[in-house]
Biopython code that builds the backbone (N, CA, C, O; Angstrom):
import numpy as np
from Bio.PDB.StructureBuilder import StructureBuilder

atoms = [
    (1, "UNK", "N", (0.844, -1.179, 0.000)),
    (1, "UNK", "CA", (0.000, 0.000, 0.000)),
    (1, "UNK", "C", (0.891, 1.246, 0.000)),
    (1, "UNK", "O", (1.653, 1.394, 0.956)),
    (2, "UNK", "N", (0.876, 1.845, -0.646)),
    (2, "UNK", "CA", (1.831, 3.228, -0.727)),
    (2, "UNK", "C", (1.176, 4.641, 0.349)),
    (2, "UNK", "O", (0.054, 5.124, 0.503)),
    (3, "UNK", "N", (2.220, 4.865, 0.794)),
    (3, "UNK", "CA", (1.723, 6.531, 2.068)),
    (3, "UNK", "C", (1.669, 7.254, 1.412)),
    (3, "UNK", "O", (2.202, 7.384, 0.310)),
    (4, "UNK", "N", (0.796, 8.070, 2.142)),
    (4, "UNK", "CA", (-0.427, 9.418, 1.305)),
    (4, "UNK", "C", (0.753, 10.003, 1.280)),
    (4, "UNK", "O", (1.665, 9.600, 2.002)),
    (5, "UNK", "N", (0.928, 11.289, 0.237)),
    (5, "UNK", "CA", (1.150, 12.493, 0.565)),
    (5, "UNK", "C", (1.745, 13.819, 1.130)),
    (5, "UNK", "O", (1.977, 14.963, 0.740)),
    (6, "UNK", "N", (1.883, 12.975, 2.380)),
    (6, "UNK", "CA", (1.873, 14.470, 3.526)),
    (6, "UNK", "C", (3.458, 14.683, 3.810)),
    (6, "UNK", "O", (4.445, 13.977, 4.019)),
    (7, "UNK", "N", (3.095, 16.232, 3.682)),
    (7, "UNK", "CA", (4.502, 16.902, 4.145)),
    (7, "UNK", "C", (5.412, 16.321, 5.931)),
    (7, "UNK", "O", (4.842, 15.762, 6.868)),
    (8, "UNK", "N", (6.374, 16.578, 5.879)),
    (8, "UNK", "CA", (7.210, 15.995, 6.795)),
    (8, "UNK", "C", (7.247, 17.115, 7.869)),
    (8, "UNK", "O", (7.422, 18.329, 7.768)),
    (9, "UNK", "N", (7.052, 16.406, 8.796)),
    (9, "UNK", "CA", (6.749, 17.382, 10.207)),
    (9, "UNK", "C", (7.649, 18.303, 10.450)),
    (9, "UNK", "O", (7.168, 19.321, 10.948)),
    (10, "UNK", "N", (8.937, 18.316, 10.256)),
    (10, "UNK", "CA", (10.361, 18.667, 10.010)),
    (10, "UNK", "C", (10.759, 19.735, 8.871)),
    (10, "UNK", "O", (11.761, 20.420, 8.667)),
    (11, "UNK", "N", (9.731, 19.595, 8.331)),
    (11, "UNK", "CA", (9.848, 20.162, 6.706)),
    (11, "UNK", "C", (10.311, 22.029, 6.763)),
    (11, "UNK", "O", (9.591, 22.940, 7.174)),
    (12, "UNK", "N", (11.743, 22.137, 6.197)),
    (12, "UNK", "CA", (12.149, 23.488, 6.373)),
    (12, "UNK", "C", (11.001, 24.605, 5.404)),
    (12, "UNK", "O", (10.555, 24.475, 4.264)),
    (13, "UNK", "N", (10.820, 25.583, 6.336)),
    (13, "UNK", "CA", (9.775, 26.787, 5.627)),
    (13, "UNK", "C", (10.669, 27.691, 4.594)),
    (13, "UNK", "O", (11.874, 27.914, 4.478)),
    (14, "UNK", "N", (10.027, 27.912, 4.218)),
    (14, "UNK", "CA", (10.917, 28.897, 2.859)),
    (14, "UNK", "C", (11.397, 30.301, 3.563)),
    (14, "UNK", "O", (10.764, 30.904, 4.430)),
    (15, "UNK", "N", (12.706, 30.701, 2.972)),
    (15, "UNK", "CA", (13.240, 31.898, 3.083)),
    (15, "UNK", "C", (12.125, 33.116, 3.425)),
    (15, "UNK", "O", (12.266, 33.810, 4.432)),
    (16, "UNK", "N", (11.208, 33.271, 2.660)),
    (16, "UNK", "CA", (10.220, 33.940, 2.665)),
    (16, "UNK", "C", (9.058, 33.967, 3.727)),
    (16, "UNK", "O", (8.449, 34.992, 4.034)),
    (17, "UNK", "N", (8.854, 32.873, 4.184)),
    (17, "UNK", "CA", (8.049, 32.710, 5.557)),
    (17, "UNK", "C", (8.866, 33.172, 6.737)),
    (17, "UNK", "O", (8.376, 33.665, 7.753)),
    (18, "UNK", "N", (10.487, 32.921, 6.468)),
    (18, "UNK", "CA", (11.227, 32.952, 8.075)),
    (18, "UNK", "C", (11.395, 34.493, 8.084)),
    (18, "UNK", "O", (11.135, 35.084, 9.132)),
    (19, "UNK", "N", (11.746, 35.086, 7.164)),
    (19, "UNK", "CA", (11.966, 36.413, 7.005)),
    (19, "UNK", "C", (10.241, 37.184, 7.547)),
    (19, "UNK", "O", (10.355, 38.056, 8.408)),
    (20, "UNK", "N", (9.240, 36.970, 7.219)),
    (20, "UNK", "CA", (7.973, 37.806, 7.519)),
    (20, "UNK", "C", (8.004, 37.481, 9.001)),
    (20, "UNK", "O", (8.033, 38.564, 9.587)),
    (21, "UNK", "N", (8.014, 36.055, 10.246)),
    (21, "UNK", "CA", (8.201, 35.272, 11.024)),
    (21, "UNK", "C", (9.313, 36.636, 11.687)),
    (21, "UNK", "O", (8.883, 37.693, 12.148)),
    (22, "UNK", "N", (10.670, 36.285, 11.582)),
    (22, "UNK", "CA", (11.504, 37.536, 12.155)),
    (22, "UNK", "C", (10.966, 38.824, 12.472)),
    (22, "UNK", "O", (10.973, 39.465, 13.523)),
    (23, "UNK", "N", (10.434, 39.096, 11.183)),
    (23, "UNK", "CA", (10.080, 40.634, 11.592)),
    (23, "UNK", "C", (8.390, 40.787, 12.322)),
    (23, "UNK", "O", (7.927, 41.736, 12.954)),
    (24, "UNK", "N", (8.041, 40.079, 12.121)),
    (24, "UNK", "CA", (6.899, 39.824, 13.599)),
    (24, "UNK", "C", (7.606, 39.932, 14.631)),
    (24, "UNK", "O", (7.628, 41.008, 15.229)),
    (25, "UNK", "N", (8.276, 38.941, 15.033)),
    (25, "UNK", "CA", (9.452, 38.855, 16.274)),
    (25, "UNK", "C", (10.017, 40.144, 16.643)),
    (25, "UNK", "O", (10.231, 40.329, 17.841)),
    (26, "UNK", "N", (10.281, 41.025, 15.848)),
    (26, "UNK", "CA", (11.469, 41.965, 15.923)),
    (26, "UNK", "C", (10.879, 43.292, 16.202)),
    (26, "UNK", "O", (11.547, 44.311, 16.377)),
    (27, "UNK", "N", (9.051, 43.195, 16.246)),
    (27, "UNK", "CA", (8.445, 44.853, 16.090)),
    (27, "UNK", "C", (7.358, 44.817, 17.526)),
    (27, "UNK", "O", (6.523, 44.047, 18.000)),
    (28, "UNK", "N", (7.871, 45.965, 17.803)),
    (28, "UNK", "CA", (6.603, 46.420, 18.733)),
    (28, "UNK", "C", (6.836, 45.482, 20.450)),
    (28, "UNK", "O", (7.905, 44.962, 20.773)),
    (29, "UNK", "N", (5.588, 45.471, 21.307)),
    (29, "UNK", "CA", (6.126, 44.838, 22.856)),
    (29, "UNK", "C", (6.599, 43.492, 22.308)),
    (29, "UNK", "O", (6.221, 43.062, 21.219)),
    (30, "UNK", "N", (7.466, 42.833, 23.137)),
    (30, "UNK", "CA", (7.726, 41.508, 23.425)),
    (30, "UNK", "C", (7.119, 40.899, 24.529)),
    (30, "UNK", "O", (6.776, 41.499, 25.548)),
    (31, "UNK", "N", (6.987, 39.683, 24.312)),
    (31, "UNK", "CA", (6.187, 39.327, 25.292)),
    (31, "UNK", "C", (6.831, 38.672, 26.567)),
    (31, "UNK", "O", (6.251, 38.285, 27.582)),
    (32, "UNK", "N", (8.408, 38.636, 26.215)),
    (32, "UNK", "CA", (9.251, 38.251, 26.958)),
    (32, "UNK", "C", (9.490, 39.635, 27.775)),
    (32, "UNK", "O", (10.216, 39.539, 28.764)),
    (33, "UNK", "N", (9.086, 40.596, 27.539)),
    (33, "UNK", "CA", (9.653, 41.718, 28.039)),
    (33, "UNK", "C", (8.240, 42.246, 28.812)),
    (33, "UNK", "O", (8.106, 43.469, 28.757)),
    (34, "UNK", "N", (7.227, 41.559, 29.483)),
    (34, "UNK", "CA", (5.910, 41.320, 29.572)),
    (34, "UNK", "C", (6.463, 41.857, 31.059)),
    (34, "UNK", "O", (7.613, 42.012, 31.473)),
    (35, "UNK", "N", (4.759, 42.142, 31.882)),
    (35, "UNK", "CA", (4.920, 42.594, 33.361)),
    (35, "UNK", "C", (4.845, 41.211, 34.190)),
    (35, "UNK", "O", (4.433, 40.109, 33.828)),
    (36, "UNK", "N", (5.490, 41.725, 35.675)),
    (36, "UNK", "CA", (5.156, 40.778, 36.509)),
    (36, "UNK", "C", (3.963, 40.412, 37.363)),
    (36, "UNK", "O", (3.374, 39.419, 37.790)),
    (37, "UNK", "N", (3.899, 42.191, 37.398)),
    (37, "UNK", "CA", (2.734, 42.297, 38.768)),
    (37, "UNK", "C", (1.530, 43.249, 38.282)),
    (37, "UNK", "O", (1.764, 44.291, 37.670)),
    (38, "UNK", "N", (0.303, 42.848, 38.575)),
    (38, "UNK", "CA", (-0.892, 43.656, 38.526)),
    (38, "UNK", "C", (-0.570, 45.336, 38.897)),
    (38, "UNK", "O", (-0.762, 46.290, 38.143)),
    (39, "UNK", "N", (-0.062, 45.363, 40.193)),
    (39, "UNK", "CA", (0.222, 46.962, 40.014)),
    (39, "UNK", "C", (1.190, 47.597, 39.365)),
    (39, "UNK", "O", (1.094, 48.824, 39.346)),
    (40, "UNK", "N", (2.395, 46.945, 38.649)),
    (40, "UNK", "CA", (2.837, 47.326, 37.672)),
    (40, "UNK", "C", (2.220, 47.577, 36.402)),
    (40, "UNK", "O", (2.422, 48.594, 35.739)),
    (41, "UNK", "N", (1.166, 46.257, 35.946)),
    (41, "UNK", "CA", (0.763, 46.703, 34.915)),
    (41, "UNK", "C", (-0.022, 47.819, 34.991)),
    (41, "UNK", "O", (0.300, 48.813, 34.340)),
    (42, "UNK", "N", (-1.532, 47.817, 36.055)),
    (42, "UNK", "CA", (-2.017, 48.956, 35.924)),
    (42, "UNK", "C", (-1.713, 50.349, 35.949)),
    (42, "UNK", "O", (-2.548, 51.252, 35.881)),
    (43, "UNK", "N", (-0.276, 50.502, 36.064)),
    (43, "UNK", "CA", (0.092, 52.080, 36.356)),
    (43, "UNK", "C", (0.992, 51.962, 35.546)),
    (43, "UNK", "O", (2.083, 52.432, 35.869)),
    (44, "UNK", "N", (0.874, 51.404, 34.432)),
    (44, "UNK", "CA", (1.290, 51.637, 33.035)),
    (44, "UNK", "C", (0.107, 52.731, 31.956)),
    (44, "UNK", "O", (-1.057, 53.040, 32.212)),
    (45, "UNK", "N", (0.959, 53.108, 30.731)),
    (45, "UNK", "CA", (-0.491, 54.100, 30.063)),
    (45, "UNK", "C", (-1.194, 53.534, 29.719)),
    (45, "UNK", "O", (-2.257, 54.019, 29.332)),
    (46, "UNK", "N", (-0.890, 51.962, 29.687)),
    (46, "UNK", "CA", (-1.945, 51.094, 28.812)),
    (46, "UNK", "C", (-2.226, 50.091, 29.929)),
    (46, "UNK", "O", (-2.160, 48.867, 29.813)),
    (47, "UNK", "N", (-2.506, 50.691, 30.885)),
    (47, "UNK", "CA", (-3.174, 49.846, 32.529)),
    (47, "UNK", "C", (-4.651, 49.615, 31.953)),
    (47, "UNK", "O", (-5.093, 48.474, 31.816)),
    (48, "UNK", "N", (-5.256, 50.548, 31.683)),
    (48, "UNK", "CA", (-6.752, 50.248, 31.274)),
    (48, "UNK", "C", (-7.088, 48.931, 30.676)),
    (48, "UNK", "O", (-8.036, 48.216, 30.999)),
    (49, "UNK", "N", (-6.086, 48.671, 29.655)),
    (49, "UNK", "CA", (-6.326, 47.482, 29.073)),
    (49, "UNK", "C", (-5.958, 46.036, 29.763)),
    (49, "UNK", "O", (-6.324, 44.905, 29.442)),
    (50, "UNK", "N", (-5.066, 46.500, 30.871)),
    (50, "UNK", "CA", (-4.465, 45.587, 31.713)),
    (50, "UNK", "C", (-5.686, 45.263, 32.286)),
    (50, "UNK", "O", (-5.976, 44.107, 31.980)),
    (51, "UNK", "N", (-6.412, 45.716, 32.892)),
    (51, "UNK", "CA", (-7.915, 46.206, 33.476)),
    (51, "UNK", "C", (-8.226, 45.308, 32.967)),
    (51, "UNK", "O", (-8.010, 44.201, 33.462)),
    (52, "UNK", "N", (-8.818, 45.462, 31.845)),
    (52, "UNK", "CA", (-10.065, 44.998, 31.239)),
    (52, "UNK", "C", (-9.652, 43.932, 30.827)),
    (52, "UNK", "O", (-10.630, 43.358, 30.348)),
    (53, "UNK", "N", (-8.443, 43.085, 30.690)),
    (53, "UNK", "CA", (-8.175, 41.801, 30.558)),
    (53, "UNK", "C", (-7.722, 40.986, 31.926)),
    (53, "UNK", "O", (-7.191, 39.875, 31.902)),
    (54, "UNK", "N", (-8.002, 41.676, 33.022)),
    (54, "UNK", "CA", (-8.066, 40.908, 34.687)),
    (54, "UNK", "C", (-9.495, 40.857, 34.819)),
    (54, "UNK", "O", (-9.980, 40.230, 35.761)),
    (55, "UNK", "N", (-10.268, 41.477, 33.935)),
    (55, "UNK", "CA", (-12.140, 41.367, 34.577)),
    (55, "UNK", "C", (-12.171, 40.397, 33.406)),
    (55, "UNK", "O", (-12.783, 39.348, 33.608)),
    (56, "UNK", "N", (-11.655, 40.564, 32.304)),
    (56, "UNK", "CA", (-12.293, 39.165, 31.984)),
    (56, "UNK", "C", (-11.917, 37.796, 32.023)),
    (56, "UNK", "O", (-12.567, 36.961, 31.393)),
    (57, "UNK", "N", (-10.683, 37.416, 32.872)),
    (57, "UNK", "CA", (-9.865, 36.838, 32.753)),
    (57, "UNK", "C", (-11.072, 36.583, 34.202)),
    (57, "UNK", "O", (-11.843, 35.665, 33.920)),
    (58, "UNK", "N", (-11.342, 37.168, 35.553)),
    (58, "UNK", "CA", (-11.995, 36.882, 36.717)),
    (58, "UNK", "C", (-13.483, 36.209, 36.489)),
    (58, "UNK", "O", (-14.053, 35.330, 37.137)),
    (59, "UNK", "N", (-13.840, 36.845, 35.493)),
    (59, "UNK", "CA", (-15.373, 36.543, 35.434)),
    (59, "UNK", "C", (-15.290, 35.204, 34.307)),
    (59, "UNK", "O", (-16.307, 34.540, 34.105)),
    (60, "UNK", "N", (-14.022, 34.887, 33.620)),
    (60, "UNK", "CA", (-14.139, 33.345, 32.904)),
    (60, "UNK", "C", (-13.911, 32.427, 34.191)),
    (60, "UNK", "O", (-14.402, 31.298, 34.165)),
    (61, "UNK", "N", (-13.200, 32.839, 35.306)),
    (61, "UNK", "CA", (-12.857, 31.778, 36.318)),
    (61, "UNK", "C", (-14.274, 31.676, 37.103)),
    (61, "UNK", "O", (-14.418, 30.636, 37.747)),
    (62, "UNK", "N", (-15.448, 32.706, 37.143)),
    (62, "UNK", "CA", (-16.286, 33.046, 38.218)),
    (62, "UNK", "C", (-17.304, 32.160, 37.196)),
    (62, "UNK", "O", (-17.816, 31.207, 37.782)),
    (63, "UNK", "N", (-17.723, 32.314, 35.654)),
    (63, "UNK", "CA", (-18.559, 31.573, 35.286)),
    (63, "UNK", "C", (-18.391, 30.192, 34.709)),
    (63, "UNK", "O", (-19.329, 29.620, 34.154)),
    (64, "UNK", "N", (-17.353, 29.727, 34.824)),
    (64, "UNK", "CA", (-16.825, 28.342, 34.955)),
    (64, "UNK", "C", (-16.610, 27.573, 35.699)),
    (64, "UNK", "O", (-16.255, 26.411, 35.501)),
    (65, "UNK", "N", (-16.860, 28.301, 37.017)),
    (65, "UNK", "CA", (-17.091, 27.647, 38.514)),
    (65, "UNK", "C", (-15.374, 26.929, 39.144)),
    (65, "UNK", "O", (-15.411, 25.866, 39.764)),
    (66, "UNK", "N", (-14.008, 27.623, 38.902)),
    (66, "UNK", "CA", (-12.868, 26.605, 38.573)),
    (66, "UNK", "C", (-12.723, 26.913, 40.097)),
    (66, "UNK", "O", (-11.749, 26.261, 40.472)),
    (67, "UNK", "N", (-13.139, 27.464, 40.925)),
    (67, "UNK", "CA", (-12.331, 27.359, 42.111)),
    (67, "UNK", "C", (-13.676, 27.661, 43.212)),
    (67, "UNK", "O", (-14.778, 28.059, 42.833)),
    (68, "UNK", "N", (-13.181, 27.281, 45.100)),
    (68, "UNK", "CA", (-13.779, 27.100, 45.645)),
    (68, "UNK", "C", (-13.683, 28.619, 46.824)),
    (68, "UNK", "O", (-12.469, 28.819, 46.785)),
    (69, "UNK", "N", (-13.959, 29.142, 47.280)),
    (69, "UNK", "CA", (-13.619, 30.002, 48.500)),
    (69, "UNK", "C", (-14.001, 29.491, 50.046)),
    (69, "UNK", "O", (-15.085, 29.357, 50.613)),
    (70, "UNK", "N", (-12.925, 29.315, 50.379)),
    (70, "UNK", "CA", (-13.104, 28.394, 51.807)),
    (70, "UNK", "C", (-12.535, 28.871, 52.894)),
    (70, "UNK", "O", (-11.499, 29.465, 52.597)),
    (71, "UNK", "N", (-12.805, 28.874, 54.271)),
    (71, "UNK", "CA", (-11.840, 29.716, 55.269)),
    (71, "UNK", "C", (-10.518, 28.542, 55.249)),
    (71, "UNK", "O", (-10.462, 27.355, 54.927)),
    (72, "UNK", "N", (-9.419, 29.634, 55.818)),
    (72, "UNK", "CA", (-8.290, 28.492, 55.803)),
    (72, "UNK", "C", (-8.294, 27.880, 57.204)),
    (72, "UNK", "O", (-8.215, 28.663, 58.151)),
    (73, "UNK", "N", (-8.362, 26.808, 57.398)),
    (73, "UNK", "CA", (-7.427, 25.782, 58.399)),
    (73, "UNK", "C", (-6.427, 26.405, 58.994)),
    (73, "UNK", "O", (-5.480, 26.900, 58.383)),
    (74, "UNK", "N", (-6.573, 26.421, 60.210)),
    (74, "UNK", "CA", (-4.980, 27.145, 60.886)),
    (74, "UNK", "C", (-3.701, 25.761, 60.624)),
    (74, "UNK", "O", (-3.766, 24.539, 60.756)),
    (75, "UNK", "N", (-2.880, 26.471, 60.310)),
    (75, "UNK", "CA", (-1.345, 25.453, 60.169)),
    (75, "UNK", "C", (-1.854, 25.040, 58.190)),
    (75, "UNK", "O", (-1.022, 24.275, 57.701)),
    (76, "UNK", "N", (-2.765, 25.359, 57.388)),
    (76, "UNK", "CA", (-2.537, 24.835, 55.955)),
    (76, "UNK", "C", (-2.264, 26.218, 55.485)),
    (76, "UNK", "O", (-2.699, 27.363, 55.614)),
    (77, "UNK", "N", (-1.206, 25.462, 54.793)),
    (77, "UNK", "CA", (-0.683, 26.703, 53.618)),
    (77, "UNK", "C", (-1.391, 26.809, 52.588)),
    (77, "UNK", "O", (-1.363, 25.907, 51.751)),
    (78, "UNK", "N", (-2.320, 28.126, 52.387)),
    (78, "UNK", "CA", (-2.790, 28.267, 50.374)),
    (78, "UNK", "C", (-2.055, 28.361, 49.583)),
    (78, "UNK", "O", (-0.920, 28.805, 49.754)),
    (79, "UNK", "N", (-2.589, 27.907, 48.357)),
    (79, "UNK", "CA", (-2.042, 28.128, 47.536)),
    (79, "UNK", "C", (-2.306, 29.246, 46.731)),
    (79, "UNK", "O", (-3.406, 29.791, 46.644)),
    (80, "UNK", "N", (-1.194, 29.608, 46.094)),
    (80, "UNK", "CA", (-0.581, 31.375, 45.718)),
    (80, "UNK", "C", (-1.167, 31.114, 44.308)),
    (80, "UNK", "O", (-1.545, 30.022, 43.883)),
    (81, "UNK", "N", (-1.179, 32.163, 43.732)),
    (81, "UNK", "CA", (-1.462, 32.736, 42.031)),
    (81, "UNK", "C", (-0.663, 33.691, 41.816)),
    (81, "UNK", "O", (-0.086, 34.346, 42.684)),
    (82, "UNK", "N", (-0.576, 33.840, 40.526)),
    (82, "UNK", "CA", (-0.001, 34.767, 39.946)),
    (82, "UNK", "C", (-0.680, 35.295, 38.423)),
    (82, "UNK", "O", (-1.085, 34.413, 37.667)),
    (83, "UNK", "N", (-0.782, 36.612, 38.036)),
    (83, "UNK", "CA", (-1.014, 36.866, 36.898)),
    (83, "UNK", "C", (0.076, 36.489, 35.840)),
    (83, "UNK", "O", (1.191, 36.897, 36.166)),
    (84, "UNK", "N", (0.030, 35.826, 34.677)),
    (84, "UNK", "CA", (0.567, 35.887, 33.594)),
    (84, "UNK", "C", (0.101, 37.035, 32.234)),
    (84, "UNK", "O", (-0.977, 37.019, 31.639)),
    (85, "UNK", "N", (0.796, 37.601, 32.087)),
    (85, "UNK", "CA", (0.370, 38.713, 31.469)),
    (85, "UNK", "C", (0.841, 38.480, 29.866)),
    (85, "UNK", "O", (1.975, 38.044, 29.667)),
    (86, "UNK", "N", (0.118, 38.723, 28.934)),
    (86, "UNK", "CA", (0.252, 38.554, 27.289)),
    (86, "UNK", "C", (-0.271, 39.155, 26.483)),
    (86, "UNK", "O", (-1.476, 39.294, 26.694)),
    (87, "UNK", "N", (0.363, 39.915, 24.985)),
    (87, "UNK", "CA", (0.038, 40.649, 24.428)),
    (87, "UNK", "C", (-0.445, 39.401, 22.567)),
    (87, "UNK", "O", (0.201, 38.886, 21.654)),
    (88, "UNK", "N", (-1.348, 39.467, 22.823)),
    (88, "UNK", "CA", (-1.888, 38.631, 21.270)),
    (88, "UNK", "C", (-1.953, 39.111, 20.219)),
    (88, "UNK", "O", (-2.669, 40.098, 20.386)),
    (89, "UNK", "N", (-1.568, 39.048, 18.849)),
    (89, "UNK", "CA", (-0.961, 39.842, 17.541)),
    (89, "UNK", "C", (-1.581, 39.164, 16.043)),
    (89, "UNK", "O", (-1.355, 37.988, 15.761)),
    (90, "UNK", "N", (-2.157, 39.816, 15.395)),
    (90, "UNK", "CA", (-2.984, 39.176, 14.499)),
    (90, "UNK", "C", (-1.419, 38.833, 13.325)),
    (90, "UNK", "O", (-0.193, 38.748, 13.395)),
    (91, "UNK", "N", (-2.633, 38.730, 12.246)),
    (91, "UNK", "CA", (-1.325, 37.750, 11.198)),
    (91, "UNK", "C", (-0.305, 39.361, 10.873)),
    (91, "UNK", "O", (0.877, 39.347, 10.530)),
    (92, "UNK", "N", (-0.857, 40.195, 11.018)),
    (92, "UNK", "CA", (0.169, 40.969, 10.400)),
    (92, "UNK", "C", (0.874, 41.997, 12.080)),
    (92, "UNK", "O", (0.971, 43.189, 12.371)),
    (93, "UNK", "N", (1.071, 41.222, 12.490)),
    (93, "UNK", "CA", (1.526, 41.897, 13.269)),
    (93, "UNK", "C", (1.246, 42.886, 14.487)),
    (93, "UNK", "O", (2.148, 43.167, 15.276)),
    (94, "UNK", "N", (-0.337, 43.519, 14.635)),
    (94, "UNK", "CA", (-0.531, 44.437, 14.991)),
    (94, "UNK", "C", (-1.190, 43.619, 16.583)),
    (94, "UNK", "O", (-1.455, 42.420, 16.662)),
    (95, "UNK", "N", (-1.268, 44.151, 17.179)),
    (95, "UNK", "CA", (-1.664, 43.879, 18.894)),
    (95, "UNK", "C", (-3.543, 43.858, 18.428)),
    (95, "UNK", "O", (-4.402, 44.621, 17.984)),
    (96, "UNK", "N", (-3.407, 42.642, 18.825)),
    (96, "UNK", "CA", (-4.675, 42.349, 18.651)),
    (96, "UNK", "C", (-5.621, 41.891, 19.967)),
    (96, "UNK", "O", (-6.689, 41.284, 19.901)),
    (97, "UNK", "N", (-5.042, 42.279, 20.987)),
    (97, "UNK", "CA", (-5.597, 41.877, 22.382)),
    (97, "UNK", "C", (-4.682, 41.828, 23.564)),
    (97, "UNK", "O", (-3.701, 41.107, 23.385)),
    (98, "UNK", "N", (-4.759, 42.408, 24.709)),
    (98, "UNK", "CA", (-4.519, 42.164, 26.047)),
    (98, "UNK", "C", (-4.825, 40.936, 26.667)),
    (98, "UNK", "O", (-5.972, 40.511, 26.799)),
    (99, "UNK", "N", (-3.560, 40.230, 27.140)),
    (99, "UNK", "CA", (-4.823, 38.631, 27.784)),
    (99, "UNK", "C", (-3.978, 38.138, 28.995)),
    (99, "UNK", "O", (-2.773, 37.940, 28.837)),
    (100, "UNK", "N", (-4.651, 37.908, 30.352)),
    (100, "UNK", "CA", (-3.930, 37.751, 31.808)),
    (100, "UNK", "C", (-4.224, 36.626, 32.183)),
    (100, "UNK", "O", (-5.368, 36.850, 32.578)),
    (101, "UNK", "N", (-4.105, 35.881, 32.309)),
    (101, "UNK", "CA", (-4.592, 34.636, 33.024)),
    (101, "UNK", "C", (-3.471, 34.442, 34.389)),
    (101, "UNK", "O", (-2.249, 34.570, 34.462)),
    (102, "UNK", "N", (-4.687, 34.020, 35.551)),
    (102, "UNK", "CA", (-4.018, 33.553, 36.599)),
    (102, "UNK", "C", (-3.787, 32.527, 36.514)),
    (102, "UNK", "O", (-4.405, 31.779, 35.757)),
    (103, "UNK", "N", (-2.510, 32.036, 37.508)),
    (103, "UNK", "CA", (-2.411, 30.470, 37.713)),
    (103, "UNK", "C", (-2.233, 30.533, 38.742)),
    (103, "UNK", "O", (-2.196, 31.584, 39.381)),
    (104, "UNK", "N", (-2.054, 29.283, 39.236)),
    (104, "UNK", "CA", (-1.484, 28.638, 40.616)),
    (104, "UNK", "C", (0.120, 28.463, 40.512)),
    (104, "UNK", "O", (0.752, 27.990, 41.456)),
]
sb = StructureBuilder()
sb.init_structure("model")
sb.init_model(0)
sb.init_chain("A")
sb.init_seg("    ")
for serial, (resi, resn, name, xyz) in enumerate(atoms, 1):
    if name == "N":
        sb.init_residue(resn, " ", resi, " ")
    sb.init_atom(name, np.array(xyz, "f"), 0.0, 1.0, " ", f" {name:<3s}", serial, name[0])
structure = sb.get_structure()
């Protein structure tokens, strides 16, 4: 029986893809260069948007039911969160969204 077709998972992209790829990479925030802390971000000029991607980032955790609110146990340690903070970029490059998600 002979194998379909399909390109090789491995398969090098053309000069032309890595070059558009780079200069995505190379323009505007990095996301490596991203905030740590909620009050850092918000007292940035673009806090507002920091804002408005912690309310919706709260109210996907609040209408998905992912967590419990419980008094603590004396002697148990909680567990901590942190915001992860990310800037999302359409195909050409341009900032296409604010997005925070907490974790544990």
């Amino acid at each position: 029986m002979e194998k379909p077709n399909t390109p090789e998972v491995h398969e090098k992209t053309s000069d032309t893809e890595e070059t558009f790829f780079a200069g995505i990479a190379s323009t505007g925030p990095f996301n490596t260069d991203l905030l740590r802390t909620l009050k850092e971000a918000l007292s940035r000029p673009d806090g507002e948007l920091w804002k408005s991607a912690l309310e919706e980032e709260l109210l996907s955790l609040n209408t998905n039911a992912v967590y419990d609110t419980v008094p603590l146990l004396k002697g148990v340690k909680p567990i901590t969160s942190k915001p992860v903070f990310q800037i999302k970029f359409d195909q050409n490059g341009n900032i296409e969204r604010y997005k925070l998600r907490i974790v544990a």
